[in-house]
C-alpha positions in Angstrom: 78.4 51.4 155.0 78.5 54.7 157.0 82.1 53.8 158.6 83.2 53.6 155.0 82.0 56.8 154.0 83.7 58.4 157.2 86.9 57.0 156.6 86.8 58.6 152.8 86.0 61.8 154.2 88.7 61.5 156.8 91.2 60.1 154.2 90.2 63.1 151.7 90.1 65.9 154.3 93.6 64.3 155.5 94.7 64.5 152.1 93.6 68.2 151.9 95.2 69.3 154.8 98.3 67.7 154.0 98.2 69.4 150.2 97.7 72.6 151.9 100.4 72.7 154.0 102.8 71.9 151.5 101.1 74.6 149.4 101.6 77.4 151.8 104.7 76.2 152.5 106.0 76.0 148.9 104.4 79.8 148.9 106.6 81.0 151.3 109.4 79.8 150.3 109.2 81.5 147.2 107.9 84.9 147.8 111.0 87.1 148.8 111.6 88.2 152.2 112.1 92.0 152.3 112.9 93.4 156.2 111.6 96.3 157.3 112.5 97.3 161.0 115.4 94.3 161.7 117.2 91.5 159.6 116.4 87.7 160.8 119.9 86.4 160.4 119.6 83.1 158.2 120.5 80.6 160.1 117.7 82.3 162.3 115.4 82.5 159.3 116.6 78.6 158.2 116.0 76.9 161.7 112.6 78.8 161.7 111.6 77.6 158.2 112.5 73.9 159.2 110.6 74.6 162.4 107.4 75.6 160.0 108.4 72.2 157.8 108.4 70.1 160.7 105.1 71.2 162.1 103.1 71.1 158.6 104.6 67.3 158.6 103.9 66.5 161.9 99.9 67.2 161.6 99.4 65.2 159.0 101.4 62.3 160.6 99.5 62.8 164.1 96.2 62.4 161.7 97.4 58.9 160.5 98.8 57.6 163.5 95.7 58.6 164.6 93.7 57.2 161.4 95.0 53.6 162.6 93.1 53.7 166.2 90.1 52.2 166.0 86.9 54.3 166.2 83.7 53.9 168.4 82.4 52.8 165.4 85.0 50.4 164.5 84.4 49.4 168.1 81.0 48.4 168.3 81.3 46.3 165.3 84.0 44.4 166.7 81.8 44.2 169.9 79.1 42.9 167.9 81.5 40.4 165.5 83.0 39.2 168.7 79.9 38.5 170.4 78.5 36.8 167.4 81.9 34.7 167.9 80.8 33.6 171.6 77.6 33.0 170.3 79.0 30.2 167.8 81.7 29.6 170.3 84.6 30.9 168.7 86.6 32.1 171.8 90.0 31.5 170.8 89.2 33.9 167.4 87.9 36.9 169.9 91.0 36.5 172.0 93.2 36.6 168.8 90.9 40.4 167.6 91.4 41.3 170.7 94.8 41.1 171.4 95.5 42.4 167.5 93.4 45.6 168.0 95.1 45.8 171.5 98.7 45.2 170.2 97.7 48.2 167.2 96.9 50.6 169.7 99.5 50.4 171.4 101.6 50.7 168.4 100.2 53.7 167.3 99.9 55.3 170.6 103.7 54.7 171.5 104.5 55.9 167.9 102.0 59.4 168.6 104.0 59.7 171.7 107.7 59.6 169.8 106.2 62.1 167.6 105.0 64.4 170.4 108.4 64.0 171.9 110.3 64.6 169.3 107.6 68.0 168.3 108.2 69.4 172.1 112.0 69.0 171.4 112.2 71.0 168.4 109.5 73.4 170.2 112.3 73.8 172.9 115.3 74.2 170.8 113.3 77.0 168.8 112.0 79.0 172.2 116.1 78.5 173.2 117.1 79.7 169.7 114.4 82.6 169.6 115.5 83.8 173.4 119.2 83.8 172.8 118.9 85.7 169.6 116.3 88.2 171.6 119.2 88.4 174.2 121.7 89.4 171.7 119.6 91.9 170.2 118.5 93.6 173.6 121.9 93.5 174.8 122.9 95.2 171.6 120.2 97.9 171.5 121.3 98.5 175.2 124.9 99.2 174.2 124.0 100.9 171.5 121.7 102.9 173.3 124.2 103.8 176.1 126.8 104.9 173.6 124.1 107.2 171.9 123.3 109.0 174.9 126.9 109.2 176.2 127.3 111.4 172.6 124.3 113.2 173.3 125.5 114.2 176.9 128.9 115.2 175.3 127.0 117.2 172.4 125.0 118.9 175.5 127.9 120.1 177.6 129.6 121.6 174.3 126.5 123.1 173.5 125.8 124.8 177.1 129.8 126.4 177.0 129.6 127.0 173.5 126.0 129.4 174.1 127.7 130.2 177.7 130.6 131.7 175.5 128.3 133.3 173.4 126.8 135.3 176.5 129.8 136.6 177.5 130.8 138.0 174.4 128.0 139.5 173.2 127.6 140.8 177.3 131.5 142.3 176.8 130.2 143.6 173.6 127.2 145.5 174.8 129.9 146.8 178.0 132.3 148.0 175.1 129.3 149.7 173.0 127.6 151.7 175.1 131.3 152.6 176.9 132.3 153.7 174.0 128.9 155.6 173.1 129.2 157.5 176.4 132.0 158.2 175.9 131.4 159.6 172.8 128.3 161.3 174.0 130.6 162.8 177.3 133.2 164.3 174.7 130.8 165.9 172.6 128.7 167.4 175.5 131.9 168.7 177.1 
């Protein structure tokens, strides 16, 4: 009676977790996506979305792949059917639990495993995807950055002979001035 009541809690919390997912999911998918600092190009945006699919999916498959190994539980009571078996001499029936509960394991094991591989893949392809596009956008920035500073040197050597020009003219100016203002001053003191 208690390993039914834990397998209707682990069906119903399975259950919730899968309706979640799918809820948040189904959110995000419809709020709008505003960018602030830099645009996720959209095949970007798309792979990463079926990334997200794929792992809210996954879970609740690795849950009943999982649900379909056999618990301690589930274990003990098919140590104790069995040995009730010997008792009334049914060997060929243990043999026949055995090797089904055997034969399921595997099963579900080698199909966990295909799932994993195929997770780790699309883990891979994403970390290739997300590194390329972090190249790109560094190796952008850089350009960009050297062409910015290349203008800002330029601006900064017009700048210097522009106020360098400035100098000399308002130093000629000041030669002229008071020239002339001795001059002045010599003629009327003459």
């Amino acid at each position: 009676m208690n390993l039914r009541s834990e397998q209707n809690s682990s069906d119903s919390l399975l259950e919730a977790l899968v309706e979640k997912n799918t809820q948040t999911l189904t959110e995000m998918e419809l709020k709008p996506y505003a960018p602030t600092v830099y645009a996720i190009p959209d095949t970007s945006w798309a792979a990463m979305l079926e990334l997200l699919k794929d792992a809210s999916t996954f879970q609740p498959t690795l849950y009943q792949k999982l649900k379909a190994l056999a618990t301690w539980e589930e274990v003990q009571e098919l140590a104790s059917q069995l040995g009730d078996q010997l008792e009334e001499g049914q060997a060929q029936g243990t043999k026949k639990v055995l090797s089904a509960l055997t034969q399921n394991n595997r099963q579900a094991l080698s199909q966990i495993r295909e799932e994993l591989e195929k997770e780790q893949a699309s883990r891979e392809s994403f970390q290739q995807q997300a590194g390329k596009l972090q190249e790109e956008f560094t190796s952008r920035l850089s350009k960009e950055f050297s062409a910015w500073q290349g203008k800002l040197e330029e601006f900064q050597q017009e700048t210097e002979r522009r106020w360098r020009s400035l100098r000399r003219r308002n130093t000629l100016g000041l030669l002229l001035s008071w020239a002339l203002a001795c001059g002045a001053l010599w003629m009327l003191l003459r």
